[in-house]
BAGU-21702 format. One record per residue (C-alpha): residue number from 0; x, y, z. Coordinates in steps of 0.1 Angstrom, whole numbers, plus 5000, padded with zeros to 4 digits. Layout:
% BAGU-21702
<rose NUM; <X; Y; Z>>
...
This chain:
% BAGU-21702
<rose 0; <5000; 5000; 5000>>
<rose 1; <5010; 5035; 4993>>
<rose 2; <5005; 5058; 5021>>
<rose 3; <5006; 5096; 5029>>
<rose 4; <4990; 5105; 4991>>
<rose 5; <4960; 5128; 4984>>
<rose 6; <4940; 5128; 5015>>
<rose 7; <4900; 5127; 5017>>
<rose 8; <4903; 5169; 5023>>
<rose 9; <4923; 5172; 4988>>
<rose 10; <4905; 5139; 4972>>
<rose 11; <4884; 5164; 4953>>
<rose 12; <4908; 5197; 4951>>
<rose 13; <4921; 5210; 4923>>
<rose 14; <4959; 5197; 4921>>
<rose 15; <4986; 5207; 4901>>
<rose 16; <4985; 5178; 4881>>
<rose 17; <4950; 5183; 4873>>
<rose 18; <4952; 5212; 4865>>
<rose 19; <4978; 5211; 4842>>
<rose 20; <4950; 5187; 4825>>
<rose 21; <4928; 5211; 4819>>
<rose 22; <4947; 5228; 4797>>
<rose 23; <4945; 5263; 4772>>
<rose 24; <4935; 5234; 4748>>
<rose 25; <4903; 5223; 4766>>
<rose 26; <4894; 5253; 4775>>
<rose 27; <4889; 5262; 4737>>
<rose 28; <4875; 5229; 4721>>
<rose 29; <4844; 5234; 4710>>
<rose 30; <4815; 5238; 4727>>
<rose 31; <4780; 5222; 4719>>
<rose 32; <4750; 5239; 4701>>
<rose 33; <4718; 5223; 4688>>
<rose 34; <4709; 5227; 4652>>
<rose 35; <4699; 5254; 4636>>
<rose 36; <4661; 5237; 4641>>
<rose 37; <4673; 5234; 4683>>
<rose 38; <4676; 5195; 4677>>
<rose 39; <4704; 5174; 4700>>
<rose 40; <4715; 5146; 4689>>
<rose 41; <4719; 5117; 4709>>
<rose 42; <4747; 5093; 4711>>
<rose 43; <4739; 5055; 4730>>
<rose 44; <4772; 5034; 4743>>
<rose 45; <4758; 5004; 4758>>
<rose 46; <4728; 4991; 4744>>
<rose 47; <4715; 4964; 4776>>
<rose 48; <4682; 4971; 4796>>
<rose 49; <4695; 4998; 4813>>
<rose 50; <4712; 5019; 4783>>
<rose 51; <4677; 5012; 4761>>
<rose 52; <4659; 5028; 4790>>
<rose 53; <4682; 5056; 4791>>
<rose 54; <4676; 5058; 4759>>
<rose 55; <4637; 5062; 4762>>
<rose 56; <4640; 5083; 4786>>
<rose 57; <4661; 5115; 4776>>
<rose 58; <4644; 5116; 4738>>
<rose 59; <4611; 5117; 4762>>
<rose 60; <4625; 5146; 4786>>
<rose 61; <4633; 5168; 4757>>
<rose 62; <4615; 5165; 4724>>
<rose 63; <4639; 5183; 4703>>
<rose 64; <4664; 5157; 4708>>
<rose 65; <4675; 5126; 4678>>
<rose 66; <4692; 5101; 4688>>
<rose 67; <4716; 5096; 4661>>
<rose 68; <4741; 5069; 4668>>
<rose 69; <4745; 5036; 4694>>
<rose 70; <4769; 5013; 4702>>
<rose 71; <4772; 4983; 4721>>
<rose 72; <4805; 4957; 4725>>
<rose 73; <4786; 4929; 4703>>
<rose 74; <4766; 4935; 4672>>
<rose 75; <4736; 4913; 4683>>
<rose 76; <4733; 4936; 4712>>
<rose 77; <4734; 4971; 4690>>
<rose 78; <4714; 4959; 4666>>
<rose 79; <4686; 4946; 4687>>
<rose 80; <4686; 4977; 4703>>
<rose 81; <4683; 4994; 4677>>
<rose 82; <4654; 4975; 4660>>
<rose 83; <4631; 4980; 4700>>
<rose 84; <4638; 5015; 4693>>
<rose 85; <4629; 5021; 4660>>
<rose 86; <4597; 5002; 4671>>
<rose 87; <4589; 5025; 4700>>
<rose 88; <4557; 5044; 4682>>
<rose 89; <4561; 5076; 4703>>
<rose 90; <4593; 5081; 4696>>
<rose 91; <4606; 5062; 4663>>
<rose 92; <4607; 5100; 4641>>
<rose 93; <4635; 5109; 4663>>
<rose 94; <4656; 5076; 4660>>
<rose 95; <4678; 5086; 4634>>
<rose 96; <4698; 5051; 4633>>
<rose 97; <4713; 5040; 4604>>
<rose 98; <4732; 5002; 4598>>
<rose 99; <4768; 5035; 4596>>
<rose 100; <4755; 5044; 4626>>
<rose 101; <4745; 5012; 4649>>
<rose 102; <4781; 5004; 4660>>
<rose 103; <4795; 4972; 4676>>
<rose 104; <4834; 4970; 4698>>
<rose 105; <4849; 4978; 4726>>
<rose 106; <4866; 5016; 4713>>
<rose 107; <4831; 5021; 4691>>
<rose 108; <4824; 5047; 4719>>
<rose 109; <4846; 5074; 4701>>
<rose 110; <4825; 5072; 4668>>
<rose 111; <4791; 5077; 4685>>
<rose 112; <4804; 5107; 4711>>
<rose 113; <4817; 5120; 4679>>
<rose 114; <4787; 5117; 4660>>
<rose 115; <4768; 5135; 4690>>
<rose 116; <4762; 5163; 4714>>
<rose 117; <4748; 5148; 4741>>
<rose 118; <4756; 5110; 4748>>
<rose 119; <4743; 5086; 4772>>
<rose 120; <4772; 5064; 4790>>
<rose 121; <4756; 5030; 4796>>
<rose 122; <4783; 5003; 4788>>
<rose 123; <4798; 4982; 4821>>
<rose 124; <4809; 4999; 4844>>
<rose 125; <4851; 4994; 4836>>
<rose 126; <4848; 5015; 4801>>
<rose 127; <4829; 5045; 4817>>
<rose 128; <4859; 5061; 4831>>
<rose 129; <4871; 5060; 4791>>
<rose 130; <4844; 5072; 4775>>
<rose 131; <4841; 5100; 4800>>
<rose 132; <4873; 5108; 4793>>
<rose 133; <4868; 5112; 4757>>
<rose 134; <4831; 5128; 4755>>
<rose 135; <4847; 5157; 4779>>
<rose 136; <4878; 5162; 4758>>
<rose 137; <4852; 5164; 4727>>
<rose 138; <4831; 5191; 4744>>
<rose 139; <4799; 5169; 4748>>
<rose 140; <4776; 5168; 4775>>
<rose 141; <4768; 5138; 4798>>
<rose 142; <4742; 5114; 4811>>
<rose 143; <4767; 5088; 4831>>
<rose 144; <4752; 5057; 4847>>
<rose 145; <4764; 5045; 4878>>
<rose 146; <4791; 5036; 4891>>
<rose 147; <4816; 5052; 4870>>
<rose 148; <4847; 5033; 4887>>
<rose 149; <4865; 4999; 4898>>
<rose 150; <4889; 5008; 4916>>
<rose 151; <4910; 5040; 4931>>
<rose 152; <4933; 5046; 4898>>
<rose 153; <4899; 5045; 4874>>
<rose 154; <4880; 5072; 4905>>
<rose 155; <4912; 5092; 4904>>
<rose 156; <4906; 5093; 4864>>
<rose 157; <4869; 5099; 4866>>
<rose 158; <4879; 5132; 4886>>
<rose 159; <4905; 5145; 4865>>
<rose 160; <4870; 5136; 4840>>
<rose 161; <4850; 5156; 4863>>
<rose 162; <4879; 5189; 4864>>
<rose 163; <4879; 5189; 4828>>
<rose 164; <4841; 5197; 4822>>
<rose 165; <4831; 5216; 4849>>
<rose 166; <4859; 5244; 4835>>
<rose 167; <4842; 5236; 4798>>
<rose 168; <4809; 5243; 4816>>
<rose 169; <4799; 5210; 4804>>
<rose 170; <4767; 5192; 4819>>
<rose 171; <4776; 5156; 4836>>
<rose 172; <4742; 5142; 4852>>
<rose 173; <4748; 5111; 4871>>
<rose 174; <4725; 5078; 4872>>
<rose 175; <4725; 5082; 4910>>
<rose 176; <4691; 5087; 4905>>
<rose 177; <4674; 5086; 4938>>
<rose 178; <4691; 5127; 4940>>
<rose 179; <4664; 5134; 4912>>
<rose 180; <4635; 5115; 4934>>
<rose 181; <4612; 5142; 4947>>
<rose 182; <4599; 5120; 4973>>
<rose 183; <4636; 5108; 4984>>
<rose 184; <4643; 5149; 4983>>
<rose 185; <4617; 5157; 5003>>
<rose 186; <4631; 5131; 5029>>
<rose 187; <4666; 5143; 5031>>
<rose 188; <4662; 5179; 5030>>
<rose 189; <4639; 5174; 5063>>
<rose 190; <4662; 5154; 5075>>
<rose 191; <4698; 5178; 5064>>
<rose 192; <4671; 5207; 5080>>
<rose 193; <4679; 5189; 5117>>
<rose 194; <4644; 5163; 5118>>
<rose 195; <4665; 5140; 5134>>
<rose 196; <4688; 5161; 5153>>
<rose 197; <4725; 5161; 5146>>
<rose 198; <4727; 5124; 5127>>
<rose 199; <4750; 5101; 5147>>
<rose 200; <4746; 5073; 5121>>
<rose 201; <4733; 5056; 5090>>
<rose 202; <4721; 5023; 5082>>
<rose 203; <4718; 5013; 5045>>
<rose 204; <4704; 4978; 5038>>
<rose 205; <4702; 4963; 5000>>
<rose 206; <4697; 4929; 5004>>
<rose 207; <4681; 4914; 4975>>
<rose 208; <4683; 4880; 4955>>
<rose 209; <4710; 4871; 4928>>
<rose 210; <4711; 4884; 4892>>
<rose 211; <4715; 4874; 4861>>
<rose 212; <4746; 4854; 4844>>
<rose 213; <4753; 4850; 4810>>
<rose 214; <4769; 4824; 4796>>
<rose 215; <4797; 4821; 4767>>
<rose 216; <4789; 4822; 4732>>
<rose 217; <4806; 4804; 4703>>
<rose 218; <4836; 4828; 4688>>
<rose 219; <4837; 4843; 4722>>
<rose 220; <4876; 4851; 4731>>
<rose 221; <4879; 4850; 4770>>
<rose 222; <4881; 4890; 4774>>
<rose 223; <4850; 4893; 4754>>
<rose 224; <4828; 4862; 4773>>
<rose 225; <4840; 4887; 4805>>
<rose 226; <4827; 4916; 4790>>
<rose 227; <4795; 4899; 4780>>
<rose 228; <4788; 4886; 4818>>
<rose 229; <4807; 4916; 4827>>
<rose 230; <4784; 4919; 4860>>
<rose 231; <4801; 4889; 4874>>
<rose 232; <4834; 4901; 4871>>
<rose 233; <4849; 4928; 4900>>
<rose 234; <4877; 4944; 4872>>
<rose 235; <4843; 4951; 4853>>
<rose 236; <4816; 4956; 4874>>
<rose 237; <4834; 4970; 4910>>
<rose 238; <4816; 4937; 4921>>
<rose 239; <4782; 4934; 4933>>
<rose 240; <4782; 4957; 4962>>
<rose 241; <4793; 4986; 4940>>
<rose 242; <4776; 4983; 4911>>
<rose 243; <4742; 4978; 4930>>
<rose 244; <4745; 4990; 4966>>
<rose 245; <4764; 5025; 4954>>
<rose 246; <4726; 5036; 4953>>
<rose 247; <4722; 5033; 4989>>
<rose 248; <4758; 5043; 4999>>
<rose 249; <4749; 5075; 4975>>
<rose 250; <4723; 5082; 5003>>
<rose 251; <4746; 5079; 5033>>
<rose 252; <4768; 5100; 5019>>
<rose 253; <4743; 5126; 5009>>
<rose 254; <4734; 5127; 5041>>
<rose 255; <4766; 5136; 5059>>
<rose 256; <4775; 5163; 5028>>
<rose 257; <4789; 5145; 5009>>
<rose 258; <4824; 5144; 5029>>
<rose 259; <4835; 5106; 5031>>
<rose 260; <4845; 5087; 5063>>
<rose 261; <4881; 5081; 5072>>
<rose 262; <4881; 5043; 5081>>
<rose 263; <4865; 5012; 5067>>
<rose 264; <4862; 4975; 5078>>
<rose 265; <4843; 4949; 5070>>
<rose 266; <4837; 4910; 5062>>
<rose 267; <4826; 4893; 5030>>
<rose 268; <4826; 4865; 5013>>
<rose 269; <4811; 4846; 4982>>
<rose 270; <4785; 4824; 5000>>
<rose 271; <4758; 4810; 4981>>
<rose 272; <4771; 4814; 4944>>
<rose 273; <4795; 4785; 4953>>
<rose 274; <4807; 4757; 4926>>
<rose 275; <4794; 4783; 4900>>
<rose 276; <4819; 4798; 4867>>
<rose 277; <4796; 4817; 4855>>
<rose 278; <4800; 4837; 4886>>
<rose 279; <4828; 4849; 4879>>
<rose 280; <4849; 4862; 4908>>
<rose 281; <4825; 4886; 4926>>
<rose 282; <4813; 4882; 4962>>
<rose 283; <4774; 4877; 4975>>
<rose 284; <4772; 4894; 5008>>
<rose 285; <4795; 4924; 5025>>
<rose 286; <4788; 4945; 5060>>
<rose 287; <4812; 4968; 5059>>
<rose 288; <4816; 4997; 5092>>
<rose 289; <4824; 5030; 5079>>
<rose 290; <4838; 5059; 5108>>
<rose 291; <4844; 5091; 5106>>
<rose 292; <4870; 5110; 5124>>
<rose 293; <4848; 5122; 5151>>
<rose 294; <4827; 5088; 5157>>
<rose 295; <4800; 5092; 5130>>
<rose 296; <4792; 5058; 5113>>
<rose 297; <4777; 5044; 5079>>
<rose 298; <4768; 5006; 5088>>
<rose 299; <4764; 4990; 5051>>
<rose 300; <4746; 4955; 5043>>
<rose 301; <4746; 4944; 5012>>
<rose 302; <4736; 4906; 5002>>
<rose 303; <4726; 4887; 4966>>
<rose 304; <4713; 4855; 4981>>
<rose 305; <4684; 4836; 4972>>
<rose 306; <4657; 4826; 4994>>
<rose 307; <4665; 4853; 5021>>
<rose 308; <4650; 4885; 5038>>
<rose 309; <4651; 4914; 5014>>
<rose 310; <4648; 4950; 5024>>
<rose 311; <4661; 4985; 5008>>
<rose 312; <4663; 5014; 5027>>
<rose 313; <4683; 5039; 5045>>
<rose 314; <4681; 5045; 5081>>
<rose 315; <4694; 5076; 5097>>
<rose 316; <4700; 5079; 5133>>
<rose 317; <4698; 5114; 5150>>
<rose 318; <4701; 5132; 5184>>
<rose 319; <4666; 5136; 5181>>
<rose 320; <4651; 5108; 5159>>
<rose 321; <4648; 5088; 5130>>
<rose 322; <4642; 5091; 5095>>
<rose 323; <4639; 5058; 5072>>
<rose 324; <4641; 5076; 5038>>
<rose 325; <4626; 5047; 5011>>
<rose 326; <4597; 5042; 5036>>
<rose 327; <4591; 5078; 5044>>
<rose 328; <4592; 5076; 5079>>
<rose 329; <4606; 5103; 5101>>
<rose 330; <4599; 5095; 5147>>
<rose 331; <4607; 5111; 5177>>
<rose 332; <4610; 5147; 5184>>
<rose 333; <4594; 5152; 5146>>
<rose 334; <4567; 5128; 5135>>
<rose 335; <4560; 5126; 5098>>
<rose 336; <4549; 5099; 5077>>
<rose 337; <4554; 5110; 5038>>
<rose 338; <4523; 5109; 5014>>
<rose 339; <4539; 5101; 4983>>
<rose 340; <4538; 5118; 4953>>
<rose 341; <4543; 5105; 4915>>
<rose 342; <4584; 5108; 4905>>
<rose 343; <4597; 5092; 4872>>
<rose 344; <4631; 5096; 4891>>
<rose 345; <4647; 5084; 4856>>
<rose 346; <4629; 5107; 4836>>
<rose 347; <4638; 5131; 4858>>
<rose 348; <4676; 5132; 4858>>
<rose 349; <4671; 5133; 4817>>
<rose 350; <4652; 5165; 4820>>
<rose 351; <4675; 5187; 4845>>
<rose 352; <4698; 5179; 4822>>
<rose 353; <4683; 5191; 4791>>
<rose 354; <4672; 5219; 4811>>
<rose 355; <4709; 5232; 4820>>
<rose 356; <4720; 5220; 4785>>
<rose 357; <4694; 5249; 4772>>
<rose 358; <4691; 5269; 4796>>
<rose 359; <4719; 5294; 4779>>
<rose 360; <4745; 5290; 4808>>
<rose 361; <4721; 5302; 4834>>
<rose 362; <4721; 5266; 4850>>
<rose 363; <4745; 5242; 4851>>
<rose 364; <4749; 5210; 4864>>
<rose 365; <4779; 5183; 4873>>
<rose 366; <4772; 5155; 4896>>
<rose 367; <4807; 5145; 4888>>
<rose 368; <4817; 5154; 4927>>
<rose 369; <4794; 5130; 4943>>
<rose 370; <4794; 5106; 4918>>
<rose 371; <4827; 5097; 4925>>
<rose 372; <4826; 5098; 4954>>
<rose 373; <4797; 5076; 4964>>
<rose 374; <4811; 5052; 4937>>
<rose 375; <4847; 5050; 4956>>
<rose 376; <4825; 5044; 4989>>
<rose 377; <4814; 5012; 4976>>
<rose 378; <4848; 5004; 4963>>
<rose 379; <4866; 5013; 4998>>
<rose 380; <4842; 4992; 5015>>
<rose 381; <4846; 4962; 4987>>
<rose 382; <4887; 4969; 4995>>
<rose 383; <4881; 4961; 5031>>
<rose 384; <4866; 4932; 5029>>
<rose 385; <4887; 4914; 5003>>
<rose 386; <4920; 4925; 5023>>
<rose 387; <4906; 4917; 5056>>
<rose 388; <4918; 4953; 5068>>
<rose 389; <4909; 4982; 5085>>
<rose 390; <4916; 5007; 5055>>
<rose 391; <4918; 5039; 5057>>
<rose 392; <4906; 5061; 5026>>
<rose 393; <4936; 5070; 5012>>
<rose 394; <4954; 5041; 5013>>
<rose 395; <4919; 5022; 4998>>
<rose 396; <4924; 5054; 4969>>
<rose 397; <4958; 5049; 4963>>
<rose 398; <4961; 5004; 4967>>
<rose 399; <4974; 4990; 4934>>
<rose 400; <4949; 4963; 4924>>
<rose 401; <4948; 4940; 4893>>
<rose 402; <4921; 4953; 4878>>
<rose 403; <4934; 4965; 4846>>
<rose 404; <4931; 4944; 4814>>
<rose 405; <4963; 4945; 4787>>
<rose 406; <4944; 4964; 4764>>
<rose 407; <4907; 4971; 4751>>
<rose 408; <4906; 4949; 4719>>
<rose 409; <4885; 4916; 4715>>
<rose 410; <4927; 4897; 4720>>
<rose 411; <4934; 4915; 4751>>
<rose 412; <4940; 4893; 4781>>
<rose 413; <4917; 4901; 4812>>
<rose 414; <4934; 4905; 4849>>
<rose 415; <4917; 4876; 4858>>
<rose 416; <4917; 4839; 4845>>
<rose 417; <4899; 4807; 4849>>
<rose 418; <4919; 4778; 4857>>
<rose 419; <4919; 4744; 4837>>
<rose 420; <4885; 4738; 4854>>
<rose 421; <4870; 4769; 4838>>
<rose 422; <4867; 4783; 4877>>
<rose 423; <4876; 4821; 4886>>
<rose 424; <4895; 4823; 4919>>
<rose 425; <4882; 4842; 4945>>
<rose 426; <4896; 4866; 4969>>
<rose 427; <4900; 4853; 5006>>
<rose 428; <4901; 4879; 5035>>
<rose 429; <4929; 4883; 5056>>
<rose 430; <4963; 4876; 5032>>
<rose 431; <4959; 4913; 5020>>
<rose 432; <4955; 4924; 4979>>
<rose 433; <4960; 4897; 4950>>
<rose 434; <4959; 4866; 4976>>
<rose 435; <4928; 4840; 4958>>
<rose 436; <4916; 4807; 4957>>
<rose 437; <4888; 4788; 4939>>
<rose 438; <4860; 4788; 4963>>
<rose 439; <4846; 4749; 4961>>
């Protein structure tokens, strides 16, 4: 481990190198303007469930919007989606595909962001620090999914991202969506208004049941059957606790400002997805114990098991009460049960953005900040439970981990391999980084 680098004060500080980033250069690229008819057009990368419903939903937030190109790393992928959106009957006049245009590979992200001035990032998580990269340096504006790192070197890249457009006064809106809820809103500004008192802790349960797999297709090379059941994988998805629990963590650290705890602990362990390749290498259950400085906690849960209790929410623990956010739920010296209100939290996000994008540089937003940070929450707490250790944040930012394929062709050799068993090894608690055995 590397010690004594850039602390959680400076973690999101302009620094000299970064700076030196955002150079004369970016400061004069180009900036985006709709058509001379007001149209944006759209670019898709990553073409799954989640990147078609992006899709939907930012033509629907702003109806002078095309979406103009898509992408996806295999052509059945990119062209299905293609075909379900050409199909969609309110909005197939705006899908502006063409076969040029309906892209397939893993750098195909640099000929739709091209092609575009607003694109949606939607690919696994691993590329997104990438095309990020790339869709700031071109001047475009943003719609990022979550998370938008694996690891402290990709984070530290995401923010360097983050520098870059927010000194282009380019729009980054983050899939973190529940910030866009108005009911989830209404819950934390009573709470960040003193509800509860001065919070003392937060609880955030996401214990659900295991997802999806997918399994290798004929002329798959091993790097691409990864990428296909890329959820599986921790180098591609920041394992299960960070691709799917960031949403709660998000939460937690909305509720303490945004300012990330000092210390993290924790036990995990791959459980119930025993004896299974298709797997991968990713864990099923983590409690990790976050501590700030001056005794404040985040207590995390997070589980994928079949056939268990489930429950989603966020409790926050005050001087003077408790709010449970999701359940809209606030007791003791305030009493208030929420009466919800209708909140398309994914249309939402799409139409803030298009709302800055136009607004003529009156508004402007960048969720780049908390993004990142919320995403690295879920990675510091993934750290300490693989290593066993009580991490603190820097040293969780700054740890050297094998997550970093040679290269990002269809060839390239991933950081982890199956044995001659076809079985991805596993990392075991307690012998620190890089130390892994098949589990059964």
């Amino acid at each position: 481990m590397k010690q004594n680098l850039p602390s959680r004060r400076s973690f999101l500080k302009t620094s000299a190198a970064v700076a030196a980033a955002v150079s004369a250069a970016h400061l004069s690229a180009p900036k985006v303007h709709a058509a001379e008819n007001n149209v944006l057009k759209v670019g898709l990368i990553g073409a799954g469930g989640r990147g078609r419903g992006a899709a939907v939903d930012t033509l629907s937030a702003d109806p002078n919007t095309e979406l103009v190109a898509l992408c996806d790393a295999f052509p059945e992928r990119a062209n299905d989606a293609a075909k379900a959106l050409q199909s969609n009957e309110a909005l197939k006049s705006r899908i502006k595909l063409t076969p040029e245009t309906t892209l397939h590979g893993i750098d195909a992200y640099k000929k739709v962001i091209d092609a575009s001035d607003v694109v949606c990032l939607c690919e696994a998580p691993h590329f997104r620090h990438l095309s990020l990269r790339y869709a700031v340096e071109q001047g475009k504006h943003v719609f990022c999914e979550k998370p938008v790192a694996v690891d402290g070197a990709t984070t530290k890249h995401v923010l360097e991202s983050v520098r870059i457009a927010q000194e282009k006064k380019l729009n980054i809106v983050s899939g973190l969506c529940w910030r866009y809820d108005l009911n989830v809103q209404d819950m934390m500004k009573r709470v960040l208004d003193g509800a509860v008192g001065d919070i003392l802790s937060v609880r955030e349960t996401y214990l659900t049941g295991i997802l999806w797999t997918r399994p290798k297709q004929e002329g798959d090379t091993e790097y691409m059957y990864q990428v296909r059941n890329w959820y599986n994988f921790a180098w591609l998805s920041g394992d299960f606790n960070t691709e799917q629990h960031i949403h709660s963590l998000d939460k937690a650290m909305w509720a303490y400002g945004d300012n990330p705890p000092k210390y993290a602990y924790g036990i995990g362990a791959r459980m119930a997805r025993t004896d299974q390749p298709a797997y991968g290498d990713i864990y099923d259950g983590m409690a990790v114990v976050y501590e700030y400085e001056d005794g404040r906690t985040i207590y995390s849960f997070s589980r994928q098991q079949n056939g268990c209790f489930n429950e989603t929410d966020d409790h926050i623990l005050g001087t003077k009460g408790k709010a449970v956010i999701l359940s809209g739920k606030i007791t003791g010296a305030t009493e208030y049960t929420q009466k919800k209100v209708p909140s398309n939290m994914y249309r939402l996000e799409h139409e803030q953005l298009y709302s800055a994008i136009r607004s003529g540089g009156t508004k402007y937003i960048n969720n780049g900040e908390y993004m990142a940070k919320s995403t690295f929450l879920a990675i510091f707490g993934r750290l300490a439970c693989y290593t066993g250790k009580r991490l603190t944040w820097d040293e969780a930012l700054n740890l050297e981990t094998p997550t970093k394929p040679s290269g990002y062709t269809a060839d390239a050799t991933p950081p982890t391999l199956p044995d001659d068993k076809g079985r991805y090894k596993v990392e075991v608690p307690g012998k620190g980084w890089g130390y892994h055995q098949v589990v059964r």
